[in-house]
N, C-alpha and C positions, 0 to 999 in steps of 0.2 A: 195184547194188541192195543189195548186203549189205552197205559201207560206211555207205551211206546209213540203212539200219535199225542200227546199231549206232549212228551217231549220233544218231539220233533216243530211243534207249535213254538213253545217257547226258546228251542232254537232261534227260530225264525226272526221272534221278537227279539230278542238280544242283538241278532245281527242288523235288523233296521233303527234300533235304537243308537247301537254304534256309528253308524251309518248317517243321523240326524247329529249326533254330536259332532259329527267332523266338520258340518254346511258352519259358514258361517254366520256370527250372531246367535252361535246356540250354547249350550252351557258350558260346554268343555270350554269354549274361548272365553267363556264368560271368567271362569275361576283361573286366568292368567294374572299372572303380577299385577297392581296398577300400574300405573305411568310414575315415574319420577313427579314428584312435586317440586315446581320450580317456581321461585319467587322474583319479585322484580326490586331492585333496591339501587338507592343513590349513595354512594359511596364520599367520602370523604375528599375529595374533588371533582366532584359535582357531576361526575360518570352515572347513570343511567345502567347498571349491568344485571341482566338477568342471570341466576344460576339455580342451581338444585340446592333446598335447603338441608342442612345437615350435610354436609361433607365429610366425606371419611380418607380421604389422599388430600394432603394441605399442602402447601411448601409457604413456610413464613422468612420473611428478607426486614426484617426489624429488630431488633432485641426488649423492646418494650412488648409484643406483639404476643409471644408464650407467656410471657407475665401475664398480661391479662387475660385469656384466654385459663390460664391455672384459677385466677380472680373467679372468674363465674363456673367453674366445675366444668371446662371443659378438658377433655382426655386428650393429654399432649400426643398421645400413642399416634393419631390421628398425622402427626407431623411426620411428612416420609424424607423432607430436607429440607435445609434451612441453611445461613451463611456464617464463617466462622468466627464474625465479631458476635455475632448474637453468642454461639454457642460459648463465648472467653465470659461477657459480660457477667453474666449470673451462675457461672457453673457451680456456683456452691447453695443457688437456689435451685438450679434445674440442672442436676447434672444429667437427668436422660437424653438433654440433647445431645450429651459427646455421644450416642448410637446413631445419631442421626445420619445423611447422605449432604456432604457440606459443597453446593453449589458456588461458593467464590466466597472474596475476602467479606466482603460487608454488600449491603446492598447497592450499591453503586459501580460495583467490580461482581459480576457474575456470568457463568458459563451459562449460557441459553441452552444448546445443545443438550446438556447433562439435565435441565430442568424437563424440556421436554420428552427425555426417556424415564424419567421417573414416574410421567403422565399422571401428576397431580389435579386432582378436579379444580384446585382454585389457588391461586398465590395470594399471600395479605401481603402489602408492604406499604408505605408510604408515599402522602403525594408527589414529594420530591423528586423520589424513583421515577415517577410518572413522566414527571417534565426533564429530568435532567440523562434519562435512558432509554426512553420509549419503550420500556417494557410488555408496555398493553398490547402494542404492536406487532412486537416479537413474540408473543404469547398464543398473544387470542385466536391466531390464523389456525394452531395447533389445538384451536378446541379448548385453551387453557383460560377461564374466566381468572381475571384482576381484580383487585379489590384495592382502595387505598382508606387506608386508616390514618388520623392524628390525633397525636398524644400531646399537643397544647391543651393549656387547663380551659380555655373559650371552647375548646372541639371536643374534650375529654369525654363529657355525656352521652354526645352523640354517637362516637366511635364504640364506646360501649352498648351503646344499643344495636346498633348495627352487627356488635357481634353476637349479642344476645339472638338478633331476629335471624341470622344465619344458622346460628348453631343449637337453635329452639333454647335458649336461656334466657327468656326474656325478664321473668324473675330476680334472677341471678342479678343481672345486668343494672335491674332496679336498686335492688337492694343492697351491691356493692357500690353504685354510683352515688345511694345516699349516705354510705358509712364515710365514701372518699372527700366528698365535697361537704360531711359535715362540720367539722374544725378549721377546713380551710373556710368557710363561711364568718364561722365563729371568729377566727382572729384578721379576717377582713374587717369582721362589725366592730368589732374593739379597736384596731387601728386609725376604721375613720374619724371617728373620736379624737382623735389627737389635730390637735393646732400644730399652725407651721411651725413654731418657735420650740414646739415636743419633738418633734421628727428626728432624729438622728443621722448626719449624715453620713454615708459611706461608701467606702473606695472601694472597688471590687477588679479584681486580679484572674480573669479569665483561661490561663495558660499556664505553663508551669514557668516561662519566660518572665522577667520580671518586667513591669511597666506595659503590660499590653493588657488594657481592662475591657471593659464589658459598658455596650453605648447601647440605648432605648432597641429593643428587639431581642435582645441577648435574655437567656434564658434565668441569665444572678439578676439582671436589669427586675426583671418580670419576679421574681421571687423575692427581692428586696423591696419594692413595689410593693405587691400584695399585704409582706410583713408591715407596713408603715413609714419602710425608710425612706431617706431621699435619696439616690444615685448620682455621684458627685459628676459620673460621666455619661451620666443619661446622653446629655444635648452635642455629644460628640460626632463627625462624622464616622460612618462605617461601625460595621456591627462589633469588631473587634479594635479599636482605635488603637498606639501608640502614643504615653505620653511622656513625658520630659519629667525626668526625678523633681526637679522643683516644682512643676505644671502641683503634684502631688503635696506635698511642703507648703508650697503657700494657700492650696484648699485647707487643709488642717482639718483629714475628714476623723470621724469621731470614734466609726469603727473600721476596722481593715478586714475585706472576706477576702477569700483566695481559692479560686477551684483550679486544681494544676490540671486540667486537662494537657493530654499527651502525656505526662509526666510513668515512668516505669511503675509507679505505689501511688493508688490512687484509695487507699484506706478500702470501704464499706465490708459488703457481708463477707463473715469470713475471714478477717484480714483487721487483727485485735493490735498490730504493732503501731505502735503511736510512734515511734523513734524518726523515724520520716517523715512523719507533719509534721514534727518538734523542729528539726532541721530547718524548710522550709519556713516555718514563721522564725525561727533564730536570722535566716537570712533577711526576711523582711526588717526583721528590728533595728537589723545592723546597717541596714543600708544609709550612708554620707545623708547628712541631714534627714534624718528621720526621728530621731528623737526630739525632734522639735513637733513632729502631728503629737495631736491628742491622744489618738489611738494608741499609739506605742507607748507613752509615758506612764496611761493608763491602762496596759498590756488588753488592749481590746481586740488582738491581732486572733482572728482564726482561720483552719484551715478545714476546708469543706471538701468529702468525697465526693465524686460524681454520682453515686447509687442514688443519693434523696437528691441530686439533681436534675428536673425535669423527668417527664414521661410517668408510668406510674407511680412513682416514688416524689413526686414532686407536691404531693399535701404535705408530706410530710419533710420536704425541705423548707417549704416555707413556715412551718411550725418551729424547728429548729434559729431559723435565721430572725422569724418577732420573740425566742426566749432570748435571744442572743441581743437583739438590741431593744427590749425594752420588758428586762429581767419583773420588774415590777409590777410594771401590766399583766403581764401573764403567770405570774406565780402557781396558776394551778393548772397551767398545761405543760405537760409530762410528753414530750417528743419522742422518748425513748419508748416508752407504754403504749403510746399512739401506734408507732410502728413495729411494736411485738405482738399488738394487736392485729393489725393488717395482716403479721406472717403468721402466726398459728390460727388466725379464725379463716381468711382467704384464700393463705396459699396452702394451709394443713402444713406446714414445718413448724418442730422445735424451735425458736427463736435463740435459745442457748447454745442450740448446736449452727448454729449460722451470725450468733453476735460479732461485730467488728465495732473499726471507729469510723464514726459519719461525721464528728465534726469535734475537732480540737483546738484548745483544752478544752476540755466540758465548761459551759459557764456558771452549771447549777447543780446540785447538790441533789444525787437521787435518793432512791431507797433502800438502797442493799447495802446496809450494815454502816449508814453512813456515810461511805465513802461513792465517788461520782458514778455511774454506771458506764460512761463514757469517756472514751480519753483519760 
């Protein structure tokens, strides 16, 4: 009997115990999930947007935007869709984006609808997007936080921070921001050094059209620039000018770049056949009075991929474009080294299994076996 009353006791207690865990405030509530942590951050157009840090459903609308994101160790897996110029641009760096859910052509042309059943926690894309789509708009009502990023080299640090402080990488963020911006420092500081009468002028070919170049804003403008050159069509109207075969002839600029954007073969990773920026600069040389520039007599003529042009590939175009005009100077920086560095320390890829041409003919002499690494 006294057994039996002592368990009937602690019956009792178990049931008021239970009983006191249900009230609220009491422990059972207590050992529920936290709350999401949510941060507040100003975005790269000057948005104010709060979201929950670490996102695990992303949708990215940029093709620079998985680049850097791979940059600081962050898991692309996290990408549930993205648009299908990102996923063409680098697929031989990121091919997991072809598994991806592809909401529209590029960011500019996208299916809203389709974004919002995928119910991504947060979209990255650019300010452009912003202004030229109302994306935020179309989003946000849906619960869906916007984010905008830029990938100019004045904005580059900060957009990396930002994705650091979103995606807890903030480390990451530091430490790839200072590997990026160290060389391009370095042949900034060696460039200003140079006197106007060093400078090199040059013509720059924006399009795969001939005679349509590249005026102050333009992204060869900005990379010719940083390398030391002068830009024959900086003081042009309009970002992409039109000019007059002779307008060219009678500058008599000293080198000739050329990015065939639009163009079918646009060289970088992946993509080792020179035979098609051979062509193209054959066409420049040939072009009615053009053996009278400098450039051409002096075959100073090249032709530049768009991969090291702009966004995160763009330290590394403007390393390529001061070996190119001011071979001298820089004799000890190695463009091709620079960025095989970038891809097996950053991205974790073979650089061997992803080499192409970025800029043809090589102007310099590497080190494998003598013969140029490039072009």
């Amino acid at each position: 009997m006294r057994y039996k009353g002592l368990g009937v006791i602690l019956l009792s207690a178990f049931v008021i115990l239970d009983a006191l865990l249900l009230e609220p405030g009491c422990a059972r509530k207590a050992s529920s999930p936290a709350p999401e942590e949510l941060i507040t951050i100003t975005d790269l157009a000057g948005r104010r947007v709060e979201l929950r840090q670490n996102p695990q459903r992303v949708v990215v609308l940029y093709s620079q935007i998985p680049i850097a994101m791979r940059c600081l160790n962050i898991s692309l897996d996290r990408i549930i869709g993205t648009d299908a110029f990102t996923i063409r641009q680098y697929s031989r760096l990121l091919p997991e984006l072809e598994e991806k859910e592809i909401v529209g052509r590029h960011f500019l042309d996208l299916d809203y609808e389709k974004i919002i059943d995928l119910e991504p926690e947060l979209v990255l894309t650019v300010p452009g997007a912003l202004k030229r789509t109302g994306i935020a708009e179309k989003l946000e009502p849906a619960g869906i936080k916007v984010v905008a990023l830029d990938f100019k080299i004045k904005s580059f640090r900060k957009s990396l921070e930002l994705l650091g402080k979103v995606f807890e990488r903030e480390e990451e963020a530091k430490e790839f921001a200072d590997f990026w911006f160290g060389k391009l420092e370095e042949v900034k500081r060696r460039a200003e050094e140079l006197s106007e009468e060093q400078k090199v002028r040059v013509y720059p070919e924006g399009t795969q059209r001939p005679y349509v170049t590249a005026s102050k804003g333009h992204t060869l403008d900005e990379i010719i620039t940083l390398a030391g050159g002068v830009n024959i069509s900086a003081g042009l109207k309009g970002r992409s000018p039109e000019v007059d075969p002779e307008w060219v002839v009678e500058r008599d600029p000293d080198v000739i770049l050329k990015y065939p954007m639009g163009a079918k073969y646009q060289g970088g990773f992946g993509k080792a056949d020179v035979g098609p920026f051979e062509e193209m600069r054959k066409e420049i040389m040939e072009r009615p009075g053009f053996d009278r520039i400098k450039a051409v007599r002096e075959g100073r003529v090249y032709i530049l991929s768009r991969d090291i042009l702009g966004g995160v590939f763009e330290n590394v175009g403007v390393c390529y474009v001061a070996k190119i005009l001011y071979p001298d100077l820089f004799k000890d920086l190695d463009p091709e080294a620079y960025l095989e560095e970038m891809v097996e320390s950053h991205l974790g890829l073979d650089f061997e299994e992803v080499r192409g041409v970025f800029v043809h003919p090589c102007p310099w002499i590497g080190h494998y076996g003598g013969k140029a690494r490039n072009g």
